[in-house]
C-alpha positions as CSV (number, residue, x, y, z in Angstrom):
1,X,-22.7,-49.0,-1.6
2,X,-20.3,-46.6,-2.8
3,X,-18.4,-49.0,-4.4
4,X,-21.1,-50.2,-6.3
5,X,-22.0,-46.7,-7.6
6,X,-18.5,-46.3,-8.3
7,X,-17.8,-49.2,-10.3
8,X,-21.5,-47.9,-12.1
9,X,-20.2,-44.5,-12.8
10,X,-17.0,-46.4,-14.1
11,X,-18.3,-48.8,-16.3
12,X,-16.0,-51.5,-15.0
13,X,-15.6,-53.9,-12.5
14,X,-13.3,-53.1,-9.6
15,X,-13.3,-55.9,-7.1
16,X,-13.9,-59.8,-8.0
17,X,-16.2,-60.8,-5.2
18,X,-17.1,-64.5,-3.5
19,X,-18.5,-65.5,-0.1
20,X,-14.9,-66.2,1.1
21,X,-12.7,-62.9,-0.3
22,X,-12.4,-59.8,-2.6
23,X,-10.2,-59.2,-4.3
24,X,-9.2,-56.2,-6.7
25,X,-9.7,-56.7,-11.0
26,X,-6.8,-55.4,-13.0
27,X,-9.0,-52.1,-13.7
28,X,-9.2,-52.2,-9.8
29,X,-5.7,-52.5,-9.1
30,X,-4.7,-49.8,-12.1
31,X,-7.4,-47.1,-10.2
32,X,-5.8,-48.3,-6.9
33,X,-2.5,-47.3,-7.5
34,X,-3.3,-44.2,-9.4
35,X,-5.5,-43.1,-7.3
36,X,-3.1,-43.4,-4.5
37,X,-0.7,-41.8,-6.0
38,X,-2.9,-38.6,-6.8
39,X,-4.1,-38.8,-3.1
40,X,-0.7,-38.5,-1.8
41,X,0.3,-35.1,-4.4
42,X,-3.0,-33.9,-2.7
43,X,-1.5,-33.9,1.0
44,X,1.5,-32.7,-0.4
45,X,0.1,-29.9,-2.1
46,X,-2.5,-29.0,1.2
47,X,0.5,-28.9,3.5
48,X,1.8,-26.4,1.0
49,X,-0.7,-24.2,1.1
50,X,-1.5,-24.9,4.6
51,X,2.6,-24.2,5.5
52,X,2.1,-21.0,3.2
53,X,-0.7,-19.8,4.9
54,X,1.3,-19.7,8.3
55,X,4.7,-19.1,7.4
56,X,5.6,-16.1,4.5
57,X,7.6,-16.9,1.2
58,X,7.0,-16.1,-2.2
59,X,6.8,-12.9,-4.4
60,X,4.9,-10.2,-2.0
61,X,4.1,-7.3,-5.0
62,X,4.1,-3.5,-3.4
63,X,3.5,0.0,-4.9
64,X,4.3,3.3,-2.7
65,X,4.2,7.0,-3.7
66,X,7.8,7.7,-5.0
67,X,8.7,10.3,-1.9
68,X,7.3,8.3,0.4
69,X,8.1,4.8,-0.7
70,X,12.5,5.6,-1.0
71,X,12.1,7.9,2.5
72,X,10.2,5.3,4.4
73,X,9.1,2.3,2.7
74,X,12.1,1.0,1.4
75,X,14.2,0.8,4.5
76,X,11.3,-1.0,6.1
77,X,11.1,-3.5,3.7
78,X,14.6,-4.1,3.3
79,X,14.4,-5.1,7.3
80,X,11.5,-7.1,6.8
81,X,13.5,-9.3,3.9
82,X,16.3,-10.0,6.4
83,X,13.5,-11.2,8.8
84,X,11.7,-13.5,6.2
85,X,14.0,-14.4,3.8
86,X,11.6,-17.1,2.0
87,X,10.3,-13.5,0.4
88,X,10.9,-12.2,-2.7
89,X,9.7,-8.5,-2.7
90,X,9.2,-6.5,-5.7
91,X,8.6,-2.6,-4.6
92,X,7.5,-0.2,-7.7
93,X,7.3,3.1,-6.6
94,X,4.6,5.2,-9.0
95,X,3.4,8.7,-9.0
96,X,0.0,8.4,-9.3
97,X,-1.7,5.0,-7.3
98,X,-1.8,1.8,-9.6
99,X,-4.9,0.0,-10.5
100,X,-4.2,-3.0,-7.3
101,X,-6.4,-5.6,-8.9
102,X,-5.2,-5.0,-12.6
103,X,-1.8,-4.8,-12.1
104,X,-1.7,-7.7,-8.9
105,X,-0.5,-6.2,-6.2
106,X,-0.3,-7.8,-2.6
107,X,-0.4,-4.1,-0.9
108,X,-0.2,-0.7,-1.8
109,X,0.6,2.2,0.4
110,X,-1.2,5.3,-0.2
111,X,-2.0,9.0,0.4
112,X,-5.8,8.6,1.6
113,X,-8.5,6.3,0.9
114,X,-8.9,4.1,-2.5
115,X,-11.6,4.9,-4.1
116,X,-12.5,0.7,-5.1
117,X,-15.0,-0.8,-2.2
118,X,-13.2,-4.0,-3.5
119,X,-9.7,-2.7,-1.2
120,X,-9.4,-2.6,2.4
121,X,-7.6,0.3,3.8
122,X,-5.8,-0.1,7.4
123,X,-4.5,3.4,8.5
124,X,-1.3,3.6,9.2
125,X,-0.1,6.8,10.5
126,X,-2.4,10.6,10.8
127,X,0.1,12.9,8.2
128,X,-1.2,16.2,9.0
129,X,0.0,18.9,5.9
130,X,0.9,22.3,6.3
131,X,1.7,25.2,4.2
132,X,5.7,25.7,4.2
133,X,7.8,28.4,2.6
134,X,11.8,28.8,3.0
135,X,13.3,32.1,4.7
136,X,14.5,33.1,1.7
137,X,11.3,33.5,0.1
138,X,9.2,35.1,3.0
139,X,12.2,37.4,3.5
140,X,11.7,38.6,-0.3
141,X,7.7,38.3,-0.9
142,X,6.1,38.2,3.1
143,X,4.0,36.2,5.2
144,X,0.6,36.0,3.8
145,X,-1.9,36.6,6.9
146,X,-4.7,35.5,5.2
147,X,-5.7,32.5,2.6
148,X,-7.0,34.8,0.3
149,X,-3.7,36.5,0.1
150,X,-2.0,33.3,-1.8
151,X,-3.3,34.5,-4.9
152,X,-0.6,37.3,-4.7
153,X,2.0,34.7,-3.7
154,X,4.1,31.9,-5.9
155,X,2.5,28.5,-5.2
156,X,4.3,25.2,-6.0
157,X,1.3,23.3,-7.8
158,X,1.5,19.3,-7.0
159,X,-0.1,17.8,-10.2
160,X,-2.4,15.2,-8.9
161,X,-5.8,15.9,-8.9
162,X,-7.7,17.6,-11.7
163,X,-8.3,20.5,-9.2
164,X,-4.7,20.7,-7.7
165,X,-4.8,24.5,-8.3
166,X,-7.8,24.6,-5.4
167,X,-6.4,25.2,-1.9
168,X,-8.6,24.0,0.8
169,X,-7.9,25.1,4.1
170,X,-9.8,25.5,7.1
171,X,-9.9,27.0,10.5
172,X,-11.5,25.4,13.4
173,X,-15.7,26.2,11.5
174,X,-14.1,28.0,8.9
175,X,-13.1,27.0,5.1
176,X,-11.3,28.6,2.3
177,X,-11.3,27.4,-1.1
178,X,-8.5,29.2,-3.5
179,X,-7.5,29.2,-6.7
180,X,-3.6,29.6,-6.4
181,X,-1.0,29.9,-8.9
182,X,2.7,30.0,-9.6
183,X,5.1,29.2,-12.9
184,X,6.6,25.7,-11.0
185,X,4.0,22.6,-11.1
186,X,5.1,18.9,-11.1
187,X,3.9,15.5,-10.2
188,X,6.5,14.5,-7.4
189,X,6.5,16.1,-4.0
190,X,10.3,15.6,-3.9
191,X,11.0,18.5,-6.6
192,X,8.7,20.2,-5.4
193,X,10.2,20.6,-2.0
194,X,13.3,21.2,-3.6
195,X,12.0,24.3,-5.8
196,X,10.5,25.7,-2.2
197,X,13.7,25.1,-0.2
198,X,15.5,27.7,-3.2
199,X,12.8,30.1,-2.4
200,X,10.6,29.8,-5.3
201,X,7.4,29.9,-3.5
202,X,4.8,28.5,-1.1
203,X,4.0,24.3,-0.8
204,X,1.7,22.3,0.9
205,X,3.4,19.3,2.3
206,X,2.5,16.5,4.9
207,X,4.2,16.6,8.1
208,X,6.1,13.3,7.6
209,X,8.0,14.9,4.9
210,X,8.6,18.5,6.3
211,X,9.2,17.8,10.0
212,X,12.6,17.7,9.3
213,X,13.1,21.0,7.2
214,X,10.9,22.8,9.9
215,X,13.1,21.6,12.6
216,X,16.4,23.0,10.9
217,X,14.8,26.3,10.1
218,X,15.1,25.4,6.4
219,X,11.3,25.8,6.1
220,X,8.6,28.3,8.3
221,X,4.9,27.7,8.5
222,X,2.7,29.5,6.3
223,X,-0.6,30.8,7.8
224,X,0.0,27.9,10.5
225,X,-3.3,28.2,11.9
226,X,-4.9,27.1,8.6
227,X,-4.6,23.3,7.6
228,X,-4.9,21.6,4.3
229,X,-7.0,17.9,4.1
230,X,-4.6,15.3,6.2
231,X,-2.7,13.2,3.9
232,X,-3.0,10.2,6.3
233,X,-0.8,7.0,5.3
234,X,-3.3,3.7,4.8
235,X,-1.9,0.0,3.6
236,X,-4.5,-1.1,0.9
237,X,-5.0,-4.4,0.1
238,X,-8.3,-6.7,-1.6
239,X,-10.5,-8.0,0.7
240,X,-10.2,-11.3,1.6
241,X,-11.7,-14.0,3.8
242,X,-8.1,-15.6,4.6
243,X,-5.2,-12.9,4.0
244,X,-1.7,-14.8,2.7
245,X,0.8,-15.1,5.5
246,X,3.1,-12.8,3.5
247,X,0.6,-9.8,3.3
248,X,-0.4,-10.4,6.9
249,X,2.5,-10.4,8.4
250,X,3.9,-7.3,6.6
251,X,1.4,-5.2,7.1
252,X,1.6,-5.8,10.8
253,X,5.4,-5.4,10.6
254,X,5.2,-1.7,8.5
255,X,2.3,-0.8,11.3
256,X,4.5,-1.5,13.9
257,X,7.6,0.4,12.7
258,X,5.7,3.3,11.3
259,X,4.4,3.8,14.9
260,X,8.0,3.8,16.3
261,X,8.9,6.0,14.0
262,X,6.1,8.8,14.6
263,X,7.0,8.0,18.1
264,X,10.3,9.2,17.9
């Protein structure tokens, strides 16, 4: 029956037919072997997929913040390469957070929740920030005791947000919303840090980043009770019904070493 409507939708005749055998016309035998042919680039192509979907290779596209991404993201990927060496990885590290559909990315790690209901964000790590100032500068200005007392202080302004002047700190029920100021501003963290580790004034940083300055003595909480928003570390990637076996796999494998490393 299917024949039939084939050789209908065809226009030509694809088998010669008697009561004792069938055999196939030259159209037949020209669609046989075509057909066959195409069928069998077909499998080949589904065990492709079906091998890619299970085992990682190709280009795996990533964009991290700039501090974060060369502190922690790069060494992490460098490891997973060695693992998976069917991967190509291209890591852009960016200021401000790239558009991930626009610009194609497989996984972007970021500073808080994306904005597009189109991304799924997995949380990787809490990032708690505090307010940090180096000896030298509290030994010259003081210890604020109070958030309203920043506006007397130098602030070291992180150019993100179109309010990044606005403080928000709070305290157990209680929050404080100020309008600081200082003469040092910039979009990366990293000079930042550096300004406040010469004493030139007060900066809100997440504890990922300043752990290791606090440790040494090189930094001192400001108005430690008091915490800004958490800065907590989420992989984002689009939503998807089947996730590729390259984004898959490393977002388990940057999970699983950004937990060692908070555990350590």
């Amino acid at each position: 029956m299917r024949l039939n409507q084939l050789e209908k939708e065809l226009g030509v005749r694809l088998l010669n037919r008697s009561t004792r055998q069938l055999s196939l016309t030259h159209e037949g035998e020209v669609y046989f072997s075509r057909g066959s042919a195409l069928l069998a680039d077909l499998a080949d192509l589904n065990r492709e997929v079906s091998s890619g979907s299970q085992t990682p290779k190709g280009l795996l596209k990533i964009n991290a913040p700039m501090v974060l991404g060369r502190q922690k993201i790069a060494p992490i990927v460098y490891e997973y390469m060695e693992r998976h060496p069917e991967i190509k990885i291209q890591l852009d590290l960016t200021s401000e957070p790239a558009n991930q559909i626009e610009q194609g990315y497989d996984v972007s790690i970021r500073v808080g929740l994306p904005p597009d209901s189109r991304l799924v964000a997995r949380k990787l790590a809490s990032n708690r920030r505090y307010l940090c100032a180096s000896p030298l500068y509290l030994d010259k200005f003081g210890m604020p005791s109070h958030p309203k007392e920043l506006v007397k202080h130098e602030c070291l302004i992180l150019k993100r947000p179109e309010d990044a002047n606005i403080w928000r700190l709070s305290k157990d029920n209680l929050i404080e919303s100020i309008k600081v100021q200082g003469h040092f501003s910039s979009t990366d963290g990293e000079v930042l840090m550096g300004w406040a580790l010469r004493g030139r004034g007060i900066v809100s940083a997440g504890d990922w980043y300043i752990h290791k300055y606090l440790k040494s003595g090189r930094m001192r909480h400001v108005l430690e009770e008091w915490s800004p928003p958490n800065w907590d570390i989420y992989a984002i990637y689009p939503e998807k019904i089947h996730l590729p076996a390259k984004v898959a796999s490393f977002i388990d494998f940057l999970a699983d070493k950004i937990n060692m490393l908070q555990q350590k």
